[in-house]
C-alpha positions as a printed Julia matrix, in Angstrom:
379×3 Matrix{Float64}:
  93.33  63.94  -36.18
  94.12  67.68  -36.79
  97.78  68.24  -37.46
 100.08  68.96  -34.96
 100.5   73.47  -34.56
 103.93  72.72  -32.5
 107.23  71.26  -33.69
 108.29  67.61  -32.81
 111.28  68.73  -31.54
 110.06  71.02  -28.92
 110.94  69.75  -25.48
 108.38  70.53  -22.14
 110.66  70.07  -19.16
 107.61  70.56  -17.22
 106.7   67.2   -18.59
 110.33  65.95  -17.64
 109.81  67.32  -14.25
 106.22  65.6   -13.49
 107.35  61.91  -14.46
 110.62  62.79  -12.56
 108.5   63.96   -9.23
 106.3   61.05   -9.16
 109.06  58.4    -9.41
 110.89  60.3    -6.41
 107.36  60.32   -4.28
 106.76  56.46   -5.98
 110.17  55.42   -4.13
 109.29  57.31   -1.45
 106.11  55.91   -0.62
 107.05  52.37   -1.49
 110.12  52.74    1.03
 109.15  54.11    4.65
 111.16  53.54    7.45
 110.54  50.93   10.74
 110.66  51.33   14.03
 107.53  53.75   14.03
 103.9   54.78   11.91
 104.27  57.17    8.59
 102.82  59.88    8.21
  99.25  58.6     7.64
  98.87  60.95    4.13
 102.29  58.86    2.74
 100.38  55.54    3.72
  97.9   54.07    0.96
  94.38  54.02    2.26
  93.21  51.21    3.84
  90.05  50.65    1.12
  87.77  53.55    0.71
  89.26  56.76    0.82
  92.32  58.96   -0.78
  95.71  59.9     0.64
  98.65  61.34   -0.83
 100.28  58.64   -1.66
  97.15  57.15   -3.52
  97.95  59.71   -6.12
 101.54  58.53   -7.12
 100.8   55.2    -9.37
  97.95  57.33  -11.16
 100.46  60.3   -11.91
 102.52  57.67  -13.56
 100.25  56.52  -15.67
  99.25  60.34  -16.21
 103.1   60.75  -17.65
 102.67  57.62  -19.7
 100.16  58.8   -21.95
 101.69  62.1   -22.08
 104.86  60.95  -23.32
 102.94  59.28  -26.24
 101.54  61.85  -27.28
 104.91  63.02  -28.42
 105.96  60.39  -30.18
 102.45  59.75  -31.79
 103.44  60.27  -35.04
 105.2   57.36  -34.88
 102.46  55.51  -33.74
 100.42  56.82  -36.5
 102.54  56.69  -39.68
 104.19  53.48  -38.84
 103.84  50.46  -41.12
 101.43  48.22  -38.88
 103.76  45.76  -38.78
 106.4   48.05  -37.44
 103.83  49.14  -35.11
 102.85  45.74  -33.6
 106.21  44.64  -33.49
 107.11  47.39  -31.46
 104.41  47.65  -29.17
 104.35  44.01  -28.4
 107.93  44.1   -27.92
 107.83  47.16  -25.44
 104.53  45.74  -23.57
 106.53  42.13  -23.37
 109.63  43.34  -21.81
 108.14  45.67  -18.97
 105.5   42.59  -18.14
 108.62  40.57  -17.92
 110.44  42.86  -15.59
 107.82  43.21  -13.16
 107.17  39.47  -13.17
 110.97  38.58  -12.26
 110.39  41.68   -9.84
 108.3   40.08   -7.62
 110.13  36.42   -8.29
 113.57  37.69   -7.3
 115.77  36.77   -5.61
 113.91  33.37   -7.1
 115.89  31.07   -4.47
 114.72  30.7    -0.72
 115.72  28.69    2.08
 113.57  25.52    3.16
 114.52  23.04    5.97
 118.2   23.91    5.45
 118.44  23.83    1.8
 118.01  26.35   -1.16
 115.53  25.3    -3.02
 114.2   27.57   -6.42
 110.79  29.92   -5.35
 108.07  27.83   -6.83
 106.46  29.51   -9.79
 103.17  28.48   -8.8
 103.3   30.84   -5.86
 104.82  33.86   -7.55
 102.21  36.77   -8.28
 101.71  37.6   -11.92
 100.37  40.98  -11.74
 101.92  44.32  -10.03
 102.64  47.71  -10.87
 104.86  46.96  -14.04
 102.64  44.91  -15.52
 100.06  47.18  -14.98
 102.23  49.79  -16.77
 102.92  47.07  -19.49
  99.12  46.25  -20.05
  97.82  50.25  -20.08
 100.98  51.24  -22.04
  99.8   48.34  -24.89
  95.73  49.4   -25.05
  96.8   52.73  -24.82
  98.95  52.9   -27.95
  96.39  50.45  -30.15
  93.72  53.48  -29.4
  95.94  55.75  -29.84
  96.92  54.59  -33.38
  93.51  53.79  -34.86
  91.16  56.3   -33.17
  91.05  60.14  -33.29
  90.67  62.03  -30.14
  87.39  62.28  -30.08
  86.68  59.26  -30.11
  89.32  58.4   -27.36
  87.83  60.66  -24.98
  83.88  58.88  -25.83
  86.05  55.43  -25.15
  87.4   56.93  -21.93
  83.81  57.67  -20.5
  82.21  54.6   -21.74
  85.43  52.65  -20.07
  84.67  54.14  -16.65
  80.9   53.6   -16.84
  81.1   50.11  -17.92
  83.53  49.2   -14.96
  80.56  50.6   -12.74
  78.3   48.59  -14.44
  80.17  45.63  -13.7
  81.41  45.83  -10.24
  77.89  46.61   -9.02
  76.4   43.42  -11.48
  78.68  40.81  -10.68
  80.2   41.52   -7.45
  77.97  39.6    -4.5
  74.91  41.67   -3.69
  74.56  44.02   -0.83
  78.48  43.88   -0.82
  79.67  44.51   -4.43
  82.52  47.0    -2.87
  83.88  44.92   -0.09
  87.66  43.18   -0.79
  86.36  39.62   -0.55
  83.56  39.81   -2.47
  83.43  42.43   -5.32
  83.68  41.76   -9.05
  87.47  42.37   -9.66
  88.55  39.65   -6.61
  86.36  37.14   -8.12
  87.82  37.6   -11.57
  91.42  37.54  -10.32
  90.77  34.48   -8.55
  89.04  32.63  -11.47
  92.07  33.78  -13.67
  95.11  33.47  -11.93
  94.18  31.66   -8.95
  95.17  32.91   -5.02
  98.95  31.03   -5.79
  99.4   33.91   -8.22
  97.97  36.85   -6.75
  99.21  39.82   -4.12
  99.12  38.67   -0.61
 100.25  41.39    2.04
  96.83  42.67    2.57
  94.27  41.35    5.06
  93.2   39.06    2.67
  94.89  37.63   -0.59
  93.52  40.8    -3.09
  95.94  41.96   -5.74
  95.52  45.98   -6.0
  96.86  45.47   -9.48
  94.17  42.88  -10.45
  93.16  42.48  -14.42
  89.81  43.63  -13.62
  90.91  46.98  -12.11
  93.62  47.6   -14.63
  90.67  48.4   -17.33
  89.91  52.33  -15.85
  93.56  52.86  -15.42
  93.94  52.68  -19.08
  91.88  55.89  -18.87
  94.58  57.45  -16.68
  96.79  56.83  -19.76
  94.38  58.34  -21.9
  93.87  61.67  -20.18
  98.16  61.87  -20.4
  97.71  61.61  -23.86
  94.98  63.84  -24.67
  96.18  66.31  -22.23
  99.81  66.16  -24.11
  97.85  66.58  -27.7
  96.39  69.72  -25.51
  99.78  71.11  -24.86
 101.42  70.44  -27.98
  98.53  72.11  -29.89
  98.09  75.09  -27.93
 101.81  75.89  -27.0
 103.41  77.31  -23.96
 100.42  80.23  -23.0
  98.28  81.36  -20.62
  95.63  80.33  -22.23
  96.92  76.24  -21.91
  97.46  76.78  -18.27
  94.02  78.46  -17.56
  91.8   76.01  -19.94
  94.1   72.71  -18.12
  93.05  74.27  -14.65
  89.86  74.5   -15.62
  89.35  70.89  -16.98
  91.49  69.82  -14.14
  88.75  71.14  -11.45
  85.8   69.76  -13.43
  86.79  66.54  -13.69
  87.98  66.34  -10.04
  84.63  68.19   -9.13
  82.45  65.34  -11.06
  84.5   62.83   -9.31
  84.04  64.1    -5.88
  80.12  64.26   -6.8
  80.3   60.58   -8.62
  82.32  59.87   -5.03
  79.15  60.03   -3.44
  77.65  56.86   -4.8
  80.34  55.13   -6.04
  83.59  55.59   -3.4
  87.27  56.47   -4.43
  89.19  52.98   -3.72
  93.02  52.94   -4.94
  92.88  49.19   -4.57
  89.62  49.11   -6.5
  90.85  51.74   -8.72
  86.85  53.42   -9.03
  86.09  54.91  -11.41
  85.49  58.2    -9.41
  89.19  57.56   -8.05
  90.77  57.28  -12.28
  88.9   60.75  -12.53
  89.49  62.36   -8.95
  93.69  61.56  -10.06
  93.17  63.26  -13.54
  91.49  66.15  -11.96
  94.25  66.79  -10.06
  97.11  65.52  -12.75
  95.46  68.3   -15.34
  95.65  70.72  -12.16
  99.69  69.83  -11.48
 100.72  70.09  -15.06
  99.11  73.46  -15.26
 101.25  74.95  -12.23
 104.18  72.9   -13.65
 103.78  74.82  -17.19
 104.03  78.23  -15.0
 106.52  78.02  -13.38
 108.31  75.74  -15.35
 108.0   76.65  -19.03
 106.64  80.59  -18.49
 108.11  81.82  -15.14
 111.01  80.52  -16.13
 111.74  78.25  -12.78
 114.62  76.32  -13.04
 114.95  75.5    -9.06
 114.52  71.76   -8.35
 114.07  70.89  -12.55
 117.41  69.16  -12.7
 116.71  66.95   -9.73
 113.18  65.48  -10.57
 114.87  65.19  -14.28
 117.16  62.7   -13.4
 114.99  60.49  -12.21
 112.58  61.34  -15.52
 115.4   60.53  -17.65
 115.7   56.76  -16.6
 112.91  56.26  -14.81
 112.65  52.16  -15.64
 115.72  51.77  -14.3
 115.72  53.84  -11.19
 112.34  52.2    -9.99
 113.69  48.67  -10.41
 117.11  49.41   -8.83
 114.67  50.59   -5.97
 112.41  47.81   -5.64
 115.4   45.07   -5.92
 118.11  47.08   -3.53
 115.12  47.57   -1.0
 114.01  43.61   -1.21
 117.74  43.07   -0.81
 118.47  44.49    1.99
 114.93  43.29    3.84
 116.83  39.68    3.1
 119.97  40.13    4.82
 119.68  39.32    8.56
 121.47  41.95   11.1
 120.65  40.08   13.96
 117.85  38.0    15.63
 115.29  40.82   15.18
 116.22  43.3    12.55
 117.1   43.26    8.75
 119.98  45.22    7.19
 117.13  47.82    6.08
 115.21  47.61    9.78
 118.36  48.32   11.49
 119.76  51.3     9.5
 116.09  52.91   10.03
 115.88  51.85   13.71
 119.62  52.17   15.22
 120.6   55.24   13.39
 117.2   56.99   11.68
 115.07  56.65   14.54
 118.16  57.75   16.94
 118.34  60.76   15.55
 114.91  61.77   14.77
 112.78  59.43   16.68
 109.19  58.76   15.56
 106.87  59.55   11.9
 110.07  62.06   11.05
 112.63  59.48   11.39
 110.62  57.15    9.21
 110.25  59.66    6.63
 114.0   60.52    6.79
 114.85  56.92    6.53
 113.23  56.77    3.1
 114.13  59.86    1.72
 118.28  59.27    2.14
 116.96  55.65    0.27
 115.32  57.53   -2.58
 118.17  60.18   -2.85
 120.54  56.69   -3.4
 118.28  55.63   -5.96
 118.43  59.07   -7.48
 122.35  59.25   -7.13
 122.36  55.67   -9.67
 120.44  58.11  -12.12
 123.02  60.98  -11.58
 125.85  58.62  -12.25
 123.72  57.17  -15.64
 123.01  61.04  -16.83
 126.48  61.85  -16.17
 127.63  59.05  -18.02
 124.63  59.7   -21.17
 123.59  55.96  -20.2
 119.7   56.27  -21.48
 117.89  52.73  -21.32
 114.92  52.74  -23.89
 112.63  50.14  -24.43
């Protein structure tokens, strides 16, 4: 690897800023209000296709990658026992916390009695552990292979998953939920007790299978952060990022045309299509953040960048919370502040929207408090 033109210590709060606006939109997206439809570009899509909200997972990914390449050096000049130890520890814990994630609050009521959430019905993957398993191949490639090569492992990556959801899913319908290579894999592996059920059929969106090309949206993070941190804060960085940004998207969009964009599927064309327009964001981040000089909005979206482990879990556990305390006959705690007083004031998509923004701005007051109080969690 060449060595490194700009000093460790040099912070990119445009970096800060772009992990800190995706956990906002994560929350929001993962959040909407009852009582009426969200807008449909906030709403995942259905199978094939791309909305909005497709984008946020990918973004966070993105920001994984880039974060490590600032704290490669580590990675590199570590002892490899050091290394292992660390990275094993690290992937451990976040698989951990999304497991007990979707296990909480790990008691439920049957026939009267409380009785512990059987294990054998809890699912094992989500978007933690997908975090946890990308994070883990990530660093390994990032520690024994020069950039080069990670960007020849990133294209052979997305090729091979081609390869193998059109040869092993069942012919004629190698894309379809019930039938493509990635459901059959999660079902031999972890079985339908162990796997996401809330769709129209028991598919997990965060399957093993499909976690293999999001390791690539790790990848482009990183190499895009060994980008920045090379070139510096210049024009130049912005223009050659917006122009990588619309050739990638543009191959995607042409790949698209064979092979669809599918979130749940996480395509191949869909890992690109999100780095495409990742590269695209950081570039008009680095503007107006880092040479325009923009401070509007930075401290906000930094908050939730500082602790953004914390804030997403405090999210996901105070919203499955409140969905679990009963109001009345028909409505949840969360159901009836979004229908009697959300939807009251601004009835319809609006109200929805407003419902789950006020819930994200609590999440992002918990991070307030924590920066206030210099409470950083680290794993």
């Amino acid at each position: 690897n060449q060595p490194m033109t700009v000093k460790t210590s040099e912070r990119f709060l445009s970096l800060d800023v772009f992990r800190g606006l995706t956990i906002a939109l994560m929350i929001l997206v993962n959040t909407p209000g009852t009582g009426a439809d969200l807008y449909p570009y906030l709403v995942h899509a259905q199978w094939f296709g791309f909305t909005l909200a497709d984008l946020v997972f990918p973004s966070f990914l993105f920001a994984v990658g880039n974060a490590m390449s600032f704290s490669m050096r580590k990675f590199q000049e570590a002892a490899p026992a050091d290394f292992w130890k660390k990275v094993l520890k690290r992937t451990a814990i976040i698989f951990l916390l999304g497991f007990l994630m979707y296990w909480f609050p790990f008691f439920r009521m049957n026939e009267g009695h409380l009785e512990l959430s059987p294990f054998s019905e809890t699912r094992i993957m989500g978007v933690l552990q997908r975090i946890a398993l990308c994070y883990f191949f990530g660093a390994v490639l990032v520690r024994y292979f020069s950039v080069k090569t990670i960007g020849f492992i990133c294209a052979a990556i997305l090729l091979a998953y081609w390869g193998i959801l059109y040869g092993f899913g069942e012919p004629g319908h190698e894309l379809e939920m019930a039938t493509n290579a990635a459901a059959k894999f999660d079902y031999a592996i972890l079985g339908e007790g162990h796997i996401y059920k809330k769709d129209a059929i028991p598919f997990d969106p965060e399957g093993i299978l499909s976690t293999l090309p999001s390791i690539v949206n790790v990848l482009a993070g990183y190499l895009a952060g060994v980008f920045i941190r090379r070139k510096g804060k210049s024009y130049e960085t912005i223009a050659k990022l917006m122009l990588a940004g619309f050739l990638v998207f543009a191959l995607a969009e042409w790949w698209a045309l064979i092979f669809p964009l599918s979130k749940k599927l996480w395509t191949s064309p869909f890992a690109m299509l999100t780095i495409g327009l990742n590269l695209s964001m950081l570039a008009a981040l680095i503007f107006a953040v880092e040479l325009k000089n923009i401070k509007f909005g930075t401290n906000f979206f930094n908050v939730f960048g500082k602790n953004p482990l914390v804030i997403y879990l405090f999210s996901e556990l105070f919203y499955i919370s409140l969905r679990l305390i009963p109001v009345n006959e028909n409505q949840d705690a969360f159901e009836w502040v979004s229908e009697e007083i959300f939807q009251r004031i601004f009835p319809g998509s609006f109200g929805v929207l407003m419902t789950a923004i006020v819930f994200m701005l609590l999440c992002w007051a918990l991070g307030y408090w924590m920066d206030k109080k210099k409470i950083y969690v680290k794993i």
